[in-house]
C-alpha positions as CSV (number, residue, x, y, z in Angstrom):
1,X,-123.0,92.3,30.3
2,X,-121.1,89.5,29.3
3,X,-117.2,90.6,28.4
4,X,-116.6,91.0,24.9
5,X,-114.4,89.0,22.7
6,X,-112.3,91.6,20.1
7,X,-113.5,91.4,16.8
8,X,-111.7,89.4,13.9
9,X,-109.6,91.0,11.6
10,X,-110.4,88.8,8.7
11,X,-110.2,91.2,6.3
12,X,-106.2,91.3,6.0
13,X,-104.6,88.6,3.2
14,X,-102.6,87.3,5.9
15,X,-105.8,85.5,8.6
16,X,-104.3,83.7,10.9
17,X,-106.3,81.3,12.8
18,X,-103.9,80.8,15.5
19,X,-103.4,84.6,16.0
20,X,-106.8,85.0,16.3
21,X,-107.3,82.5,19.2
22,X,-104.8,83.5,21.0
23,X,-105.4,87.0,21.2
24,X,-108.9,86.1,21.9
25,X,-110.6,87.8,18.8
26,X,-113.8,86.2,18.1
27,X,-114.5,83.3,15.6
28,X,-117.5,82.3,14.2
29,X,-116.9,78.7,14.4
30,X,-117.1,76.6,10.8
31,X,-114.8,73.9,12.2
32,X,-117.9,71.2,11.8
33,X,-117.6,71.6,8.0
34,X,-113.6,71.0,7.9
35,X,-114.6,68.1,10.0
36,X,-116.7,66.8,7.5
37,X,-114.1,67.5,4.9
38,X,-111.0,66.0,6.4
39,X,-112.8,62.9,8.0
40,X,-112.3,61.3,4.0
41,X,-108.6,60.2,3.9
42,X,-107.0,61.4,0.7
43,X,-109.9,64.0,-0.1
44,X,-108.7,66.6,-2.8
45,X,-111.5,69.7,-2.1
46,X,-111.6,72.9,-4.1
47,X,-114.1,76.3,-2.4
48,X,-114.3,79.4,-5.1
49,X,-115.5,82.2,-3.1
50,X,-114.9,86.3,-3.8
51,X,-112.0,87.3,-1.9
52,X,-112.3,88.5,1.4
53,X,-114.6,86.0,2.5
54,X,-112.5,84.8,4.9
55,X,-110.8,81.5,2.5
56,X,-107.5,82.2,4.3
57,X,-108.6,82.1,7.7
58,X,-110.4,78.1,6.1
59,X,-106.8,77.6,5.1
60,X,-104.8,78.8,8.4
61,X,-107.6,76.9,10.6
62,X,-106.9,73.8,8.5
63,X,-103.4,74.0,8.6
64,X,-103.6,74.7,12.6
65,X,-105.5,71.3,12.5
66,X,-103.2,68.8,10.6
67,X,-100.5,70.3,12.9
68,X,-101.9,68.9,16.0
69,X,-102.8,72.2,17.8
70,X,-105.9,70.8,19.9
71,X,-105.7,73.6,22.5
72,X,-106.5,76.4,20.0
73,X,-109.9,74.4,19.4
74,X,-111.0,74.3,22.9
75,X,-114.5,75.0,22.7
76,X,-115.1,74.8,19.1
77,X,-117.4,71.9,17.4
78,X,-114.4,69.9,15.9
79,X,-113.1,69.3,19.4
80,X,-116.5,67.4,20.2
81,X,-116.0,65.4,17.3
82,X,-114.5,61.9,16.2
83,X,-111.0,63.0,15.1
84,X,-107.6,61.9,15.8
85,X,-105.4,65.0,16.1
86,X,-102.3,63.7,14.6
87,X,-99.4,65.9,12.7
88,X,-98.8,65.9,9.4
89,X,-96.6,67.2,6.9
90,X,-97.7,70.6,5.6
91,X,-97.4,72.2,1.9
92,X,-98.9,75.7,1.9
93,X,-99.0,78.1,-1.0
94,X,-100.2,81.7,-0.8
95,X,-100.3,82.8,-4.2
96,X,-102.0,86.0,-2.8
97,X,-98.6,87.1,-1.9
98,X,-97.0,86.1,-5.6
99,X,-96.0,89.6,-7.2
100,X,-94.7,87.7,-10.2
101,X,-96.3,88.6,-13.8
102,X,-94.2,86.4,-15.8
103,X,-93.7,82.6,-16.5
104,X,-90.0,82.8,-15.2
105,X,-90.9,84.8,-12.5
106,X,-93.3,82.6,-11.9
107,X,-91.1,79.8,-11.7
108,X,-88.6,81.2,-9.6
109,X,-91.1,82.2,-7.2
110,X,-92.4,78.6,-6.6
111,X,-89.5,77.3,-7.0
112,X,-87.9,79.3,-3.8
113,X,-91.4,78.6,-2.0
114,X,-90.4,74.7,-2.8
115,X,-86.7,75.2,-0.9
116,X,-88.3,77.3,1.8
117,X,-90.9,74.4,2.6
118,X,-88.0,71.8,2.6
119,X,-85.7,73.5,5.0
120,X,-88.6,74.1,7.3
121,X,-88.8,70.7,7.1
122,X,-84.7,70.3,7.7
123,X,-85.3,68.7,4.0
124,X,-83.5,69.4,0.6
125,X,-84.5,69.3,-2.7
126,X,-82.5,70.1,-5.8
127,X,-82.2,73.2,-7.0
128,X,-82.4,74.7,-10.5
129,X,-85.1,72.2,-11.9
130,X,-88.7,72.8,-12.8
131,X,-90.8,73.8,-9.7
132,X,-92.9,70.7,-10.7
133,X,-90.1,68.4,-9.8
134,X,-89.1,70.1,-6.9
135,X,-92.9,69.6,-5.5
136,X,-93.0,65.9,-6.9
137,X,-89.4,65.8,-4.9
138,X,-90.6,67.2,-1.9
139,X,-93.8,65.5,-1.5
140,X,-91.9,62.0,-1.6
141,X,-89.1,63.5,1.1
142,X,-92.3,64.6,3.2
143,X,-93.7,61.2,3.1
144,X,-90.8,58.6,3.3
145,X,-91.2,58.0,7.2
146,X,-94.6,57.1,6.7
147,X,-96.7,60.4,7.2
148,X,-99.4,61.4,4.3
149,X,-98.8,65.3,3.3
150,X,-101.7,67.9,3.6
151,X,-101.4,70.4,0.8
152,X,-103.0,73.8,0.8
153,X,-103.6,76.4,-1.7
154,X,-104.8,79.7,-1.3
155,X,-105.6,82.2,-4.0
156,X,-104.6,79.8,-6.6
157,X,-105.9,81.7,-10.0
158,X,-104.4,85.3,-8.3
159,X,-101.5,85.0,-10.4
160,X,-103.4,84.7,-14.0
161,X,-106.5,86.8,-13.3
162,X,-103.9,89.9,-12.3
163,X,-102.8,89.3,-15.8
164,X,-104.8,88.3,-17.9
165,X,-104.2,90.7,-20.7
166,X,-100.5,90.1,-20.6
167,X,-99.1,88.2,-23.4
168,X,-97.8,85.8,-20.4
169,X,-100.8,84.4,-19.6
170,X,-100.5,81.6,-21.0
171,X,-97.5,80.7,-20.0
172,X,-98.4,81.1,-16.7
173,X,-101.3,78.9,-16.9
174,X,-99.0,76.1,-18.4
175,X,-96.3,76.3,-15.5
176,X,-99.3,76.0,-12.8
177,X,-101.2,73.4,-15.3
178,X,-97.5,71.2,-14.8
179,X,-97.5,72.3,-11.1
180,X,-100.8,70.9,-10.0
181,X,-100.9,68.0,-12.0
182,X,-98.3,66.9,-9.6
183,X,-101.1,66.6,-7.1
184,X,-102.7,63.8,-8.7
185,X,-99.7,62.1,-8.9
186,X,-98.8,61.4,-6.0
187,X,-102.6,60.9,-4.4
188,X,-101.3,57.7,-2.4
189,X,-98.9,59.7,-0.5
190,X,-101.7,63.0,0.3
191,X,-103.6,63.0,3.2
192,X,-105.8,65.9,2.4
193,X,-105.4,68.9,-0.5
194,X,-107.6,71.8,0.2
195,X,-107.1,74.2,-3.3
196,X,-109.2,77.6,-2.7
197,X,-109.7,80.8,-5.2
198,X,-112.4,83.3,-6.9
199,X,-112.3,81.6,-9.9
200,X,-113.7,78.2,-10.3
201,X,-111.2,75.6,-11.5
202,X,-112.9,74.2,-14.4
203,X,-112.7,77.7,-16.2
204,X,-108.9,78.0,-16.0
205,X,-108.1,74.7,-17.1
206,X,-104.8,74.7,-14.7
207,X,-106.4,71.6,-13.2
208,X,-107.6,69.7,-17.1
209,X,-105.6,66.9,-15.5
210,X,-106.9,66.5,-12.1
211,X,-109.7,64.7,-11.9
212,X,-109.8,63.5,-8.8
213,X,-110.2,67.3,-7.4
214,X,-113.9,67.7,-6.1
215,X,-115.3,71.2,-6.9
216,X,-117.8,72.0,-3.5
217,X,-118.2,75.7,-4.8
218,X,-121.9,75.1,-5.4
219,X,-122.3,72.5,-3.1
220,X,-125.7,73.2,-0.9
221,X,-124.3,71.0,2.3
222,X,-121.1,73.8,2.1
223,X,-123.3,76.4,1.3
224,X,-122.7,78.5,4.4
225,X,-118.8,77.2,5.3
226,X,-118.0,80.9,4.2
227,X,-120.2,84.1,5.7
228,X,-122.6,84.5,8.4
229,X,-125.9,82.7,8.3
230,X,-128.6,85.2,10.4
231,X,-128.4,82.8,13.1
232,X,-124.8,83.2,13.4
233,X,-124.8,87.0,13.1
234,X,-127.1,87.2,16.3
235,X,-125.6,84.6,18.4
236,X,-122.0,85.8,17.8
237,X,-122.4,89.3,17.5
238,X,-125.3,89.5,20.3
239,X,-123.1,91.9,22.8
240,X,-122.3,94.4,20.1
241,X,-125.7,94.5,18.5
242,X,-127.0,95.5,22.3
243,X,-124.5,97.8,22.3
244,X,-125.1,99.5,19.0
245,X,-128.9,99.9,18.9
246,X,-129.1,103.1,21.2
247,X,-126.4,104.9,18.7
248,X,-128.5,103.7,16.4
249,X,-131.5,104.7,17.1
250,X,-133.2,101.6,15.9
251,X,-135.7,99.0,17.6
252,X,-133.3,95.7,17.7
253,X,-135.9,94.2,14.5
254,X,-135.3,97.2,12.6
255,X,-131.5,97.5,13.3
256,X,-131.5,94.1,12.4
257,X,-133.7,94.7,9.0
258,X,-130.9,97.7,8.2
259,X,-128.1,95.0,8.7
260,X,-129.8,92.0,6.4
261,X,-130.2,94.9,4.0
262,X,-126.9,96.4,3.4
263,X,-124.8,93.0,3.9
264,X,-126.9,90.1,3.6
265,X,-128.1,88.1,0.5
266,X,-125.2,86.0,-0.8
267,X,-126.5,83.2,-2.4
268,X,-123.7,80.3,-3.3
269,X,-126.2,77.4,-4.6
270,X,-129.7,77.8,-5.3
271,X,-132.1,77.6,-2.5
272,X,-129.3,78.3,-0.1
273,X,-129.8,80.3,2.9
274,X,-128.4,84.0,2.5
275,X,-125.3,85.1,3.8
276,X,-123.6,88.2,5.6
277,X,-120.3,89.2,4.1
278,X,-118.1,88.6,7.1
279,X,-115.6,91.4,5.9
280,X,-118.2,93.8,6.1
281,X,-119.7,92.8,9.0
282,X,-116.7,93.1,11.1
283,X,-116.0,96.5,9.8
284,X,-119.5,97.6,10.2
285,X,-119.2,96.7,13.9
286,X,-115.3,98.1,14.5
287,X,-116.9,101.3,12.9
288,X,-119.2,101.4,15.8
289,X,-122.0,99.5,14.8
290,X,-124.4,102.9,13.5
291,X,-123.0,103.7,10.5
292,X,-124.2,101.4,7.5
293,X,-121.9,102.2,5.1
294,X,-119.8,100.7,2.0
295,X,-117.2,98.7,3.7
296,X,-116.1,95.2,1.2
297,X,-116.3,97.2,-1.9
298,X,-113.6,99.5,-0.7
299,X,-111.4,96.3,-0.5
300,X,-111.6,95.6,-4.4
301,X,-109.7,97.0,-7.6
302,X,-113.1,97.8,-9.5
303,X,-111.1,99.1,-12.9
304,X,-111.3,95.7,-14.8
305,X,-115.2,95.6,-14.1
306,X,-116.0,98.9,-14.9
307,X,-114.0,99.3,-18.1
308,X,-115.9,95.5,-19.4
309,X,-118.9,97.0,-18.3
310,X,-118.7,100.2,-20.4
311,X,-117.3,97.8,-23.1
312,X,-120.3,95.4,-23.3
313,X,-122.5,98.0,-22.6
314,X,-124.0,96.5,-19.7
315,X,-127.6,97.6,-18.8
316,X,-128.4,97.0,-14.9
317,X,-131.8,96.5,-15.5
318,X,-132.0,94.4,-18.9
319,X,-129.3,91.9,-18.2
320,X,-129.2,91.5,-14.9
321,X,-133.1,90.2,-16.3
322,X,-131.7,87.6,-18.4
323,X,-131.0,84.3,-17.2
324,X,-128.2,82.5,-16.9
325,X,-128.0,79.0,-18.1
326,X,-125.6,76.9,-15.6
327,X,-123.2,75.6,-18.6
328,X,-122.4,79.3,-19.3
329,X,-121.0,79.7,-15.5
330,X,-119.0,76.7,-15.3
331,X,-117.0,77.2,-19.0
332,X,-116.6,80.7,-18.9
333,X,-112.2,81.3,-18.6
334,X,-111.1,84.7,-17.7
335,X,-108.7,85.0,-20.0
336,X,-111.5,85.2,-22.3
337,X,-112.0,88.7,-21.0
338,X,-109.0,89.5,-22.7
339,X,-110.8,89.1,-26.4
340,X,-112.7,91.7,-28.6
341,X,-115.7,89.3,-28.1
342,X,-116.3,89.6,-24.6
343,X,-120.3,89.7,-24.0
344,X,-122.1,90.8,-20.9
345,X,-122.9,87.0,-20.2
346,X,-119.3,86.8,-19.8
347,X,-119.5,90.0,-17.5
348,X,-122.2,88.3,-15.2
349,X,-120.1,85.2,-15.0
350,X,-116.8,87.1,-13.7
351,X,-119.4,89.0,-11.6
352,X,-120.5,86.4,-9.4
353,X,-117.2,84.7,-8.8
354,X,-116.2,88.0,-7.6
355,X,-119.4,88.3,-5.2
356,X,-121.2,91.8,-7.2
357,X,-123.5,89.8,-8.2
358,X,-125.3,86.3,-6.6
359,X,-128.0,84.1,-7.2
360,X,-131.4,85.2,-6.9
361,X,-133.3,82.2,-7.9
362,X,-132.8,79.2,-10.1
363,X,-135.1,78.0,-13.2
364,X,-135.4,74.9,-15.1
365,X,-136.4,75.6,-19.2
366,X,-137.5,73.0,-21.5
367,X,-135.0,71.1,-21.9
368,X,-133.8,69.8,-18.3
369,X,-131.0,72.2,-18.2
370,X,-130.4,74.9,-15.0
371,X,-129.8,78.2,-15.0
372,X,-130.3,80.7,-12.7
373,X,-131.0,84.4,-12.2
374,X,-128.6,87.0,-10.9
375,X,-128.6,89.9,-8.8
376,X,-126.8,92.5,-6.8
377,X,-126.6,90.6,-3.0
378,X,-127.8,94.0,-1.0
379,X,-127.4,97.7,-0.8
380,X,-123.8,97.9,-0.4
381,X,-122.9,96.1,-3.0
382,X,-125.5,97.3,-5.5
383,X,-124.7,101.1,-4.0
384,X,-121.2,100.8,-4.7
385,X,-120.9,99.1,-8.3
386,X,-123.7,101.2,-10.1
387,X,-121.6,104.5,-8.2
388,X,-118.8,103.0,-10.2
389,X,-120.4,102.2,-13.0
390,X,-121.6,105.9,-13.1
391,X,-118.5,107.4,-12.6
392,X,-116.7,104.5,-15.5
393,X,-119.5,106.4,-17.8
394,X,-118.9,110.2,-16.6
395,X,-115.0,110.4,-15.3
396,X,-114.6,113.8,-15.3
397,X,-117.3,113.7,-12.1
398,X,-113.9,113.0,-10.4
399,X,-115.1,114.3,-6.9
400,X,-117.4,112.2,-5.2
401,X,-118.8,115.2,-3.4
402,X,-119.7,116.6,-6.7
403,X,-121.0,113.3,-7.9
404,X,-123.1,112.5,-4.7
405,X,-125.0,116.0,-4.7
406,X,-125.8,115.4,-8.8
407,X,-127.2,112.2,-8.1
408,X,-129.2,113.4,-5.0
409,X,-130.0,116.3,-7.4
410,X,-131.3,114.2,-10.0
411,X,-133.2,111.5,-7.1
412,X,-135.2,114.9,-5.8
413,X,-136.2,115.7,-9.0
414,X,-137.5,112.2,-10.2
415,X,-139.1,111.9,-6.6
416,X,-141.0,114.9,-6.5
417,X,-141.9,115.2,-10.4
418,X,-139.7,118.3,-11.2
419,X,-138.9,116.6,-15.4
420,X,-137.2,120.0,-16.1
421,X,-135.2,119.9,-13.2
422,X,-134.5,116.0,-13.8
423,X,-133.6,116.5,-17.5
424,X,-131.3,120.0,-16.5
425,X,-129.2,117.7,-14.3
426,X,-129.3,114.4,-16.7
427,X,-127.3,117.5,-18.7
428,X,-125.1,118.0,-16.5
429,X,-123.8,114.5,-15.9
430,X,-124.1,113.2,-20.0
431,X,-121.7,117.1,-20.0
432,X,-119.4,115.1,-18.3
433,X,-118.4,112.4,-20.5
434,X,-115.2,113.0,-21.9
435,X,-115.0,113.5,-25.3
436,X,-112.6,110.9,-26.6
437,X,-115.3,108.1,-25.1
438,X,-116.7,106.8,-27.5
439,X,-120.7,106.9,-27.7
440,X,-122.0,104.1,-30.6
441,X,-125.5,104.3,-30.3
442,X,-129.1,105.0,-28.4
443,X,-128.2,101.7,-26.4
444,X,-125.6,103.9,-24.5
445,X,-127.5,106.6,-23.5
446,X,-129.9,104.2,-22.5
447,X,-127.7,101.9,-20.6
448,X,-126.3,105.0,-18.8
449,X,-129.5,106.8,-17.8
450,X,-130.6,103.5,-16.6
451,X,-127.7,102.8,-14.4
452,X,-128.3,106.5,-13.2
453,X,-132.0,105.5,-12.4
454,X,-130.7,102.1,-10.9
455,X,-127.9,104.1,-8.4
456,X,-130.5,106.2,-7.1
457,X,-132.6,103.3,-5.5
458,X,-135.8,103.9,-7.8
459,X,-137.6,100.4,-9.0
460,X,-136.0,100.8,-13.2
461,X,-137.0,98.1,-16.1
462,X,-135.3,98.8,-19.2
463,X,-136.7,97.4,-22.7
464,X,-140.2,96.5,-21.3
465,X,-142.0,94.4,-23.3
466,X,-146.0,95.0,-24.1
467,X,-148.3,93.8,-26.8
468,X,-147.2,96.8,-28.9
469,X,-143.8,96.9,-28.4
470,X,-141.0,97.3,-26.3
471,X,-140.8,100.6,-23.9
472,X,-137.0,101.8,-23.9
473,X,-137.2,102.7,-19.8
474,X,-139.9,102.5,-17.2
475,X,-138.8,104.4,-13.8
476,X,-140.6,104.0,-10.8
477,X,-140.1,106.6,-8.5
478,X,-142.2,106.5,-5.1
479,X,-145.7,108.8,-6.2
480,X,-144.2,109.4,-9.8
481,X,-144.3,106.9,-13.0
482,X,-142.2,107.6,-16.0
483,X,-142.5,105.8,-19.4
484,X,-139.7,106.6,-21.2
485,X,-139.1,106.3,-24.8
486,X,-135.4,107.6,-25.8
487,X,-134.3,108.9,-30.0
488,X,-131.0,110.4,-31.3
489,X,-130.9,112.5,-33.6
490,X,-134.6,112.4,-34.0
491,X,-137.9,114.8,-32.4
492,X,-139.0,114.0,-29.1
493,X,-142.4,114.4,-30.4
494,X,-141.8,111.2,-32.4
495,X,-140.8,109.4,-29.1
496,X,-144.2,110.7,-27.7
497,X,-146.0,110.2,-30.4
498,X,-144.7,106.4,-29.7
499,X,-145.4,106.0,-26.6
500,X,-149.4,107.3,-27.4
501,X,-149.7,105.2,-30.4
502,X,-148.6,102.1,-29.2
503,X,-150.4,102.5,-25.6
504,X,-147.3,102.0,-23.7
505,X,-148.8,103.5,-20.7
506,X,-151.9,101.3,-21.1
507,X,-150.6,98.3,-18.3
508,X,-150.1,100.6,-15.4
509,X,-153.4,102.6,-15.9
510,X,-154.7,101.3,-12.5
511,X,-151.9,102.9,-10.9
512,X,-153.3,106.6,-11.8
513,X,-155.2,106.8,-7.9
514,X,-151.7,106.7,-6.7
515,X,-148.8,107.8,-8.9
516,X,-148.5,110.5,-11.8
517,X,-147.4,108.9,-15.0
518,X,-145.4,110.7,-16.8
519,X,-145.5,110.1,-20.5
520,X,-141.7,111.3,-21.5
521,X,-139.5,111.3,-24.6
522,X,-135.9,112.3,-24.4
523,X,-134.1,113.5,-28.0
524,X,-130.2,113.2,-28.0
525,X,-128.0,115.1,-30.2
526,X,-124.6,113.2,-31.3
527,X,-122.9,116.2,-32.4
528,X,-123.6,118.0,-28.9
529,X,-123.4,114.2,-26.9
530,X,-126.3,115.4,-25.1
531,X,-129.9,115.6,-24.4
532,X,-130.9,117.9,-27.3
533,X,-134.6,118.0,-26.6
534,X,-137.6,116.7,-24.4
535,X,-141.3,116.6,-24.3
536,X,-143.5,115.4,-22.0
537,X,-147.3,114.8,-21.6
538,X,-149.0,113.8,-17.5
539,X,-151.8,111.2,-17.1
C-alpha cells in the first residue's frame, strides 16, 4: 500500500501552510484557485466562510506564495502554472488572535501589530498615532524601493461579532472602518489584498468605503476553494478510506454513503456542488475512520445561537420552510442581533455565515428577485444544533447521558406507536424547563416539541397547510403517522374534535396500507407548564 501522508491539522487557528509541507501532512491542493486570484495585479478579494473551514491555511499558503517559497509547492497545480515567483512585501493581520473588547484596546493592539510588521521589516514607523496612519505609513515605507505590498486579513469581523452586545461595538467598527479604508488608498502601491471572515463585508459596513474590494463569497467559479468536493475526498483520502472500511464494517459505497451523510452538503452558491467540511473530515479520519460522530460542532461556542433561537422562537420545521430572499442575506449586520427586534430571518442569516445552515436550492418569485431555501448541511450538523437547541429549551437536562436516553425514550415510543409512553416522556422533558423561562404562548410548546420531533431524525412539518386549515404538527415516524393538533389551557377533545371536523387526516388517507395515523391532541396547562391532558383516536 502506498505510504501514507499524516493528516492535516487544519483545525487549529494557527494553519500553517509551510508547517504542513514540511512535515509532510497532507494537503488537498486549492493552489489553482489562488492562481486564478493573484494572476490580476492589484486585485482586492474578500472569501466569508464559517470558521474552521480552513481560511487560515488560504491565508498562510498565500503568504508562502508572495514570499517566493517555490519549493514548498513542488507538486502542487500552481507550480505548473504561468507565475513569476517573486517576493513581496507582506502585511498580515490575524484578528483571530485579538483578545481586545474595546476601541482603545483595539487600537493599541493594531497599533503594536503595525511596529511589529515594520521591524520585521528593519522599518519604523511613528509611534503614538492612529493605527490608520501607522498602516498608511507603513505601506508607503514597504513600497518606496519599488515592490507592491500583499496584504492579508484573516478573521476580520472576529473582533465585533465577539462583542456585539457591548456598548463598544461601535466604536470598534469605526476604528476598523478608518483602518481598512486605508486599503483603498493606497491601491497603486498593493499588489494583492486577500480580506477573509464569517461575516460577509457588506453587513458590517467596516468596508462602506472600499469599493474596489470584490466580494467572491457566493461566487460559483470559487465555490469549492474551501472543503472537499467528493472527488477530492476519494482521491486524497483513498489510503485511509481502504484502511477504514473493515473497522467499519461497511461495503466502500456504503462507507462512502455514511460519510456524504454526516459531513457533506455545504452549499456556498446555488447550484454549487456540495462540500465536506474539511475540519471534520480530518477528525473523522485521526479518530480512526469508524466512528461517525459530531466533530466541527464541538469546535463552536453555540450560546449566542441558542439563546436567539429560544428568543425568536425558532421552529425547525416552519422556518427553515420559508424562503429567503437574497437582499435579506446580504444587509443583514450582526450587531443587529443585539436589538429587541431580532427575527428568525435574522437568525437564518447569521446561521449560514456560520455554516448550521446552507443552501438547499434557489427560487426565482415574481418579481426577478432570488432567494433561496436553507437547510441543515447533513447529520452532524443538524444532530448537533437541534441537541442544543433542546437542551437551550430544557437546561436542567444538564447530563447528556440523561438527555440522550430521554430522547431515545421518546424516538422508541413515536417509532413503535406507544402515545402513552411518548406523552409520559414529553412530561418529563417540558418537567425540565426551569421555571424562571419564560413560556408566552402555544407557539412554544409547539416550537419545542417540534424541535424534539426534528432531533430524533423523524420526517416533522409544522403548521401544515390544507384546504381546511392549518395542522399545528405532522410527525412521520417510520410505520406510524401522527396528526397533531396542540391547545393550552383548553380540552384535548376540542383539539380532536379539530382535527375530525376539518379532515386534517383526509391528504394522507392513501397512506393507511402502510402506516397507523394517529389522530392526537395534546392539552397544556400554564399553571402546571406541562402537558395537562391528551386524547387520541387510530385510523
Amino acid at each position: 500500500m502506498k505510504e501514507m501522508a499524516n493528516l492535516p491539522v487544519i483545525q487549529t487557528s494557527n494553519s500553517s501552510f509551510a508547517l504542513l509541507r514540511k512535515s509532510g501532512q497532507l494537503y488537498v491542493d486549492k493552489t489553482a484557485f489562488l492562481h486564478s486570484l493573484i494572476s490580476v495585479n492589484g486585485a482586492m478579494c474578500f472569501f466569508s466562510r464559517p470558521r474552521r473551514f480552513g481560511k487560515t491555511l488560504a491565508v498562510s499558503t498565500l503568504e508562502a506564495i508572495f514570499q517566493g517559497k517555490r519549493n514548498l509547492f513542488a507538486g502542487l497545480a500552481i507550480d505548473s502554472l504561468d507565475y513569476e515567483w517573486m517576493v513581496y512585501p507582506i502585511i498580515h493581520i490575524d484578528f483571530g488572535e485579538c483578545p481586545e473588547c474595546t476601541s482603545s484596546g483595539l487600537k493599541s493592539w493594531l497599533s503594536r501589530k503595525m511596529l511589529s510588521i515594520a521591524a520585521s521589516n528593519s522599518l519604523k514607523i511613528e509611534k503614538g498615532i492612529d493605527p490608520s496612519e501607522q498602516l498608511s505609513n507603513l505601506i508607503d515605507a514597504l513600497s518606496s524601493e519599488g515592490n507592491d505590498v500583499v496584504v492579508l486579513i484573516d478573521e476580520y469581523d472576529k473582533v465585533l461579532s465577539d462583542h456585539i452586545f457591548s456598548a463598544e461595538v461601535e466604536k470598534m467598527r469605526d476604528v476598523l472602518g478608518n483602518f481598512y479604508q486605508v486599503i483603498k488608498s493606497h491601491g497603486s502601491e498593493i499588489r494583492f489584498a486577500f480580506i477573509t471572515g464569517v461575516t460577509k463585508y457588506a453587513k458590517l459596513s467596516v468596508f462602506s468605503k472600499m469599493n474596489n474590494l470584490k466580494d467572491y463569497s457566493m461566487n460559483r467559479k470559487y465555490s469549492s476553494m474551501f472543503g472537499y468536493t467528493q472527488e477530492e475526498l476519494e482521491s486524497n483520502f483513498s489510503n485511509y478510506i481502504d484502511q477504514s472500511l473493515a473497522s467499519a464494517s461497511l461495503s466502500r459505497s456504503d462507507y462512502l454513503k455514511q460519510l456524504k451523510i454526516h459531513y457533506d452538503g455545504y452549499r456556498f452558491c446555488d447550484d454549487a456542488e456540495p462540500l465536506y467540511n474539511p475540519v471534520s473530515i480530518g477528525n473523522f479520519f485521526e479518530d480512526g475512520g469508524c466512528r461517525f460522530d459530531d466533530y466541527w460542532i464541538d469546535t463552536g461556542n453555540m450560546k449566542l445561537l441558542m439563546d436567539l433561537s429560544r428568543k425568536v422562537d425558532f421552529n425547525v420545521a416552519s422556518d427553515l420552510d420559508e424562503p429567503m430572499n437574497q437582499d435579506s442575506l446580504n444587509n443583514f449586520d450582526i450587531t443587529e442581533l443585539a436589538s429587541q427586534n431580532v427575527t428568525s430571518s435574522d437568525l437564518k442569516s447569521l446561521l449560514f455565515q456560520t455554516g448550521y445552515l446552507t443552501i438547499r436550492s434557489n427560487y426565482l418569485d415574481a418579481f426577478g428577485s432570488h432567494g433561496y431555501y436553507l437547510d441543515f448541511p447533513n447529520l452532524e450538523v443538524r444532530r448537533a444544533f437541534l441537541f442544543n437547541l433542546a437542551m437551550a429549551y430544557a437546561p436542567n437536562l444538564e447530563d447528556r447521558v440523561q438527555a440522550g436516553n430521554l430522547i431515545s425514550m421518546i424516538r422508541n415510543s413515536a417509532s413503535e406507536g406507544r402515545t402513552e409512553q411518548l406523552i409520559e416522556s414529553l412530561r418529563i422533558f417540558l418537567s425540565c424547563i426551569p421555571y424562571d423561562i419564560q413560556i408566552k404562548n402555544e407557539k412554544y410548546y409547539q416550537s419545542l416539541l417540534v424541535c424534539v420531533f426534528k432531533l430524533l431524525g423523524l420526517i416533522v412539518q409544522s403548521e401544515v397547510r390544507t384546504s381546511s386549515g392549518r395542522i399545528d404538527a405532522l410527525i412521520d415516524a417510520q410505520c406510524q403517522m401522527y396528526v397533531i393538533e396542540f391547545k393550552i389551557d383548553r380540552s384535548p377533545d376540542e383539539a380532536l374534535l379539530q382535527i375530525k371536523s376539518k379532515d386534517y387526516c383526509l391528504p394522507f388517507m392513501h397512506m393507511k396500507l402502510t402506516k397507523t395515523i394517529h389522530l392526537l391532541g395534546i392539552a397544556f396547562d400554564s399553571s402546571k407548564r406541562n402537558i395537562s391532558d391528551w386524547k387520541e383516536e387510530l385510523i
